[in-house]
C-alpha positions in Angstrom: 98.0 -153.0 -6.0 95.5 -155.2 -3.9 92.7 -153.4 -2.3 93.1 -154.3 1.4 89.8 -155.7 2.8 87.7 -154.3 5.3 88.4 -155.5 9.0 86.7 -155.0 12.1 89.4 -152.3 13.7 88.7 -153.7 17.9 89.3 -156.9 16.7 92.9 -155.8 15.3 93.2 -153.9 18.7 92.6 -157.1 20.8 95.3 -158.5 18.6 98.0 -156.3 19.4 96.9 -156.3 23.0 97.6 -160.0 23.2 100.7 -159.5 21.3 101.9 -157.4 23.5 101.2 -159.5 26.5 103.3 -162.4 24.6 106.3 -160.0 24.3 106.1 -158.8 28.5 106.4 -160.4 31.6 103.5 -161.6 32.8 100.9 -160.6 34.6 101.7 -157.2 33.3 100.7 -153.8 34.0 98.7 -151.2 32.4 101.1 -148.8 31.9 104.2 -151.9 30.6 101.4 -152.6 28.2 100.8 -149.0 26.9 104.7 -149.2 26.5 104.5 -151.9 24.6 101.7 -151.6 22.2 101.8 -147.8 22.1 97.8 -147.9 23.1 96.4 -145.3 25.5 95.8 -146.4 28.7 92.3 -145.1 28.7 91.8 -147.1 25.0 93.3 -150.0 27.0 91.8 -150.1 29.4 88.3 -150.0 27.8 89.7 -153.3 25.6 90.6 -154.9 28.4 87.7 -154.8 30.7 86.0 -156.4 27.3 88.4 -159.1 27.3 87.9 -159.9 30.5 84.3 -160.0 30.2 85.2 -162.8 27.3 88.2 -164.6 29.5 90.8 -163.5 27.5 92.2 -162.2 29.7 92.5 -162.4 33.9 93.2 -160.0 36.9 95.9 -160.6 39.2 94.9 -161.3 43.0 95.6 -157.5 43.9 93.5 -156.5 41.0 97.0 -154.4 39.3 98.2 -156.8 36.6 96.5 -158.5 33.4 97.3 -162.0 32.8 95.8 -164.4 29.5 92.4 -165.5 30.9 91.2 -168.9 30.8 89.7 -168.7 27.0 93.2 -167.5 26.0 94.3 -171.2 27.8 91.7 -172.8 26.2 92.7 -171.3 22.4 96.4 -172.6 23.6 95.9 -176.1 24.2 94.3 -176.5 21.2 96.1 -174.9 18.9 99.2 -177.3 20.8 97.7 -180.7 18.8 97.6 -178.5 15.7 100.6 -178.8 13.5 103.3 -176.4 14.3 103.8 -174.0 12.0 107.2 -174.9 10.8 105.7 -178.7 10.3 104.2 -176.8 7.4 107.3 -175.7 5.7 109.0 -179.2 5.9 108.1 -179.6 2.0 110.8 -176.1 1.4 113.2 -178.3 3.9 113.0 -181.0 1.9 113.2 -179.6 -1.5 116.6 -177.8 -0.2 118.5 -180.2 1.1 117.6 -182.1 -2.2 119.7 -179.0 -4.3 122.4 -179.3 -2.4 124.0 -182.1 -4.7 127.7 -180.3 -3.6 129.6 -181.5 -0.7 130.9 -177.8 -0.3 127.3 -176.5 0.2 126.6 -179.3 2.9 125.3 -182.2 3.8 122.2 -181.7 6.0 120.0 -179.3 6.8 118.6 -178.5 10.5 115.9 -176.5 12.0 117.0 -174.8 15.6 114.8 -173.0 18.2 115.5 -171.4 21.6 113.8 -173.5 24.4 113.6 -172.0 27.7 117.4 -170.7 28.2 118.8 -172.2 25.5 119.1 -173.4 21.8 118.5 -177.0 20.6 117.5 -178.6 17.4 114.1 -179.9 16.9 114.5 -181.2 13.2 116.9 -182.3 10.7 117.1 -183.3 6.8 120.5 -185.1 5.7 121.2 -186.2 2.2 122.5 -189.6 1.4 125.5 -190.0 3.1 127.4 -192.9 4.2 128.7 -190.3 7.6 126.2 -189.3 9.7 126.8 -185.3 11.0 123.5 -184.3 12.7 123.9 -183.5 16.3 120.9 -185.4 18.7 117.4 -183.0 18.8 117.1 -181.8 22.1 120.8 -181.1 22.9 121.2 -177.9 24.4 124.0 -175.6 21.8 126.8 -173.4 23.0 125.5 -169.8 22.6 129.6 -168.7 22.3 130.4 -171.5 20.0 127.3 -172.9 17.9 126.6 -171.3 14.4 122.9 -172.2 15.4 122.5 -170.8 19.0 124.7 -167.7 18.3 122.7 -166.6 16.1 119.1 -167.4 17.9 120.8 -165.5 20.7 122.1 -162.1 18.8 118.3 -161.6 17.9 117.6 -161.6 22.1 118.4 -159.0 24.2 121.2 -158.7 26.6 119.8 -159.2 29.6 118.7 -162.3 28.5 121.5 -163.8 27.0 125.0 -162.3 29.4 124.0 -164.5 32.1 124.3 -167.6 29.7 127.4 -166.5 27.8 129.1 -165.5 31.3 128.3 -169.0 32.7 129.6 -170.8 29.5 132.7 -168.8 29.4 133.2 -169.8 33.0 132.6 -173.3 32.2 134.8 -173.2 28.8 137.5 -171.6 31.9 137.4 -168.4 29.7 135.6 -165.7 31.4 137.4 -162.1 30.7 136.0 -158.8 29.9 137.5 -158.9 26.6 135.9 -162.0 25.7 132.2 -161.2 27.0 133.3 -158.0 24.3 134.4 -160.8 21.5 130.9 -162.3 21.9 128.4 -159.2 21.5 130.5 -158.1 18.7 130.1 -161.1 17.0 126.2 -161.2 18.1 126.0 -157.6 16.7 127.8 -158.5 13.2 125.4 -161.9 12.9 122.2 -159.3 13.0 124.0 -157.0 10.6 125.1 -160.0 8.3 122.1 -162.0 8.9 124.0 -165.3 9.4 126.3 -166.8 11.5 128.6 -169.9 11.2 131.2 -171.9 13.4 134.4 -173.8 12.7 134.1 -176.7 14.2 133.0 -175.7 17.5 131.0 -179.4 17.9 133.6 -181.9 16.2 136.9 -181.0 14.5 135.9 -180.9 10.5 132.5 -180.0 11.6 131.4 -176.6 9.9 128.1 -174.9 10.5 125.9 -171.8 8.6 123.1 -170.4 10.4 120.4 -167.7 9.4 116.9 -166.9 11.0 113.4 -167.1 10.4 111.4 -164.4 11.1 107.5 -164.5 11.8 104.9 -161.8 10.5 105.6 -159.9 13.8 109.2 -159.9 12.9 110.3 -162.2 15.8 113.3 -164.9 15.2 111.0 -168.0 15.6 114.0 -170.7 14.0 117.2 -170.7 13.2 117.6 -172.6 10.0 121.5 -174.5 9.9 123.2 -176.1 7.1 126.0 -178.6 8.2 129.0 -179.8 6.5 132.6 -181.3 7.1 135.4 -179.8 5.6 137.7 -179.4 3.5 134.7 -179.7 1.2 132.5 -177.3 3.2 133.6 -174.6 4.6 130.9 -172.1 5.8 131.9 -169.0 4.5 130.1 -166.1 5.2 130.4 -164.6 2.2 130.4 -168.3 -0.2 127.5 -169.8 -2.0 126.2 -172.0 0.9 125.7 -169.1 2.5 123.6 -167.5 -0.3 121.5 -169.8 -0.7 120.7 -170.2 3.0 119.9 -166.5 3.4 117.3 -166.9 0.2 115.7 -169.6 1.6 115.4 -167.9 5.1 113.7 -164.9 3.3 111.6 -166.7 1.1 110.4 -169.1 4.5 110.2 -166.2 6.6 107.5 -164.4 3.8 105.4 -167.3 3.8 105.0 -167.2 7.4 103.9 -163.6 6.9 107.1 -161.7 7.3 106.9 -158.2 5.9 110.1 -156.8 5.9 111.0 -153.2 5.8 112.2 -151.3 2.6 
């Protein structure tokens, strides 16, 4: 086994601090951040009156809350005209959709993220096809319906995602008890299966599988969705599409530093 290198422990601390600050409503207090980086509030404290010596980080008016500081900004816009992270795995993207020579393992390959209060694709790979079966980037998904936003959603809590799935019950005219039920149950057995997949829920024929992509904090950052239109595919949970979608997940969601447990 690899020796692991010497680090500089504060700067590891400052880390998590920020971290935590990315995962908590903002500005936040002390004591939310002790919560939610298990850090003292004395060891915090002492951090933070460093980081905002430095600007990364910034006092609220009342002088309660922490907020990111103007360097934190800075480091932000910047790193916004670098390439996205998952701009770097478009090679794996690529490579997949190219093994997919089999109508019943699909015929593109997409990449979905949750934007604000909602899920939308950002990216797609099709093979050669003379029937084009992407859906247009930046159209928001069902989160009852879609294989894609289903499963970004059963990775976010609840008080997030009930209002959504109440309002798009409402809209889809129905809204029941049992229903709301119908839909954390099938959010709880995504997590537990680790993908998710719809019948058609876009265009009749239309089949979707969806699995996630975790980054090295374990967060969901992408959902990563193979289409297909049946008979040919029919996004079985438990086929081969399906198999080879959850590899490719895992083997993505190492490289972008995913460590998971064992």
């Amino acid at each position: 086994m690899q020796a692991r290198q010497q680090g500089v422990d504060a700067a590891e601390v400052v880390g998590e601090i920020l971290q935590g600050m990315l995962q908590t409503s903002r500005p936040v207090r002390l004591k939310d951040l002790e919560k939610q980086t298990g850090i003292a509030s004395a060891k915090l404290h002492r951090y933070l009156v460093s980081m905002l010596r430095s600007g990364l980080v910034a006092k609220s008016a009342d002088g309660s809350r922490y907020d990111f500081g103007l360097l934190a900004y800075r480091i932000g816009q910047l790193a916004t005209h670098d390439p996205d992270e998952l701009d770097l795995l478009e090679p794996f993207f690529k490579d997949f959709i190219d093994q997919l020579q089999d109508d019943d393992l699909g015929q593109a390959v997409g990449i979905g993220r949750w934007v604000g209060t909602g899920a939308t694709m950002v990216k797609w790979f099709e093979r050669d096809s003379p029937l084009s079966i992407r859906s247009n980037p930046g159209a928001q998904l069902g989160i009852t319906t879609s294989a894609t936003a289903k499963l970004l959603a059963a990775y976010l809590p609840a008080e997030v995602t009930k209002p959504l799935v109440l309002r798009e019950l409402k809209e889809r005219d129905c809204l029941t008890n049992a229903n709301v039920k119908l839909v954390f149950n099938d959010y709880a057995n995504i997590v537990s299966a680790g993908v998710a997949n719809s019948i058609g829920a876009r265009r009749t024929g239309l089949n979707a599988l969806s699995t996630p992509l975790f980054d090295q904090s374990g967060k969901v950052v992408a959902a990563i969705t193979i289409l297909g239109m049946a008979p040919n595919f029919e996004a079985q949970l438990d086929g081969r599409a399906a198999e080879l979608l959850m590899a490719l997940g895992r083997q993505l969601s190492l490289k972008l530093g995913f460590s998971p447990l064992t």
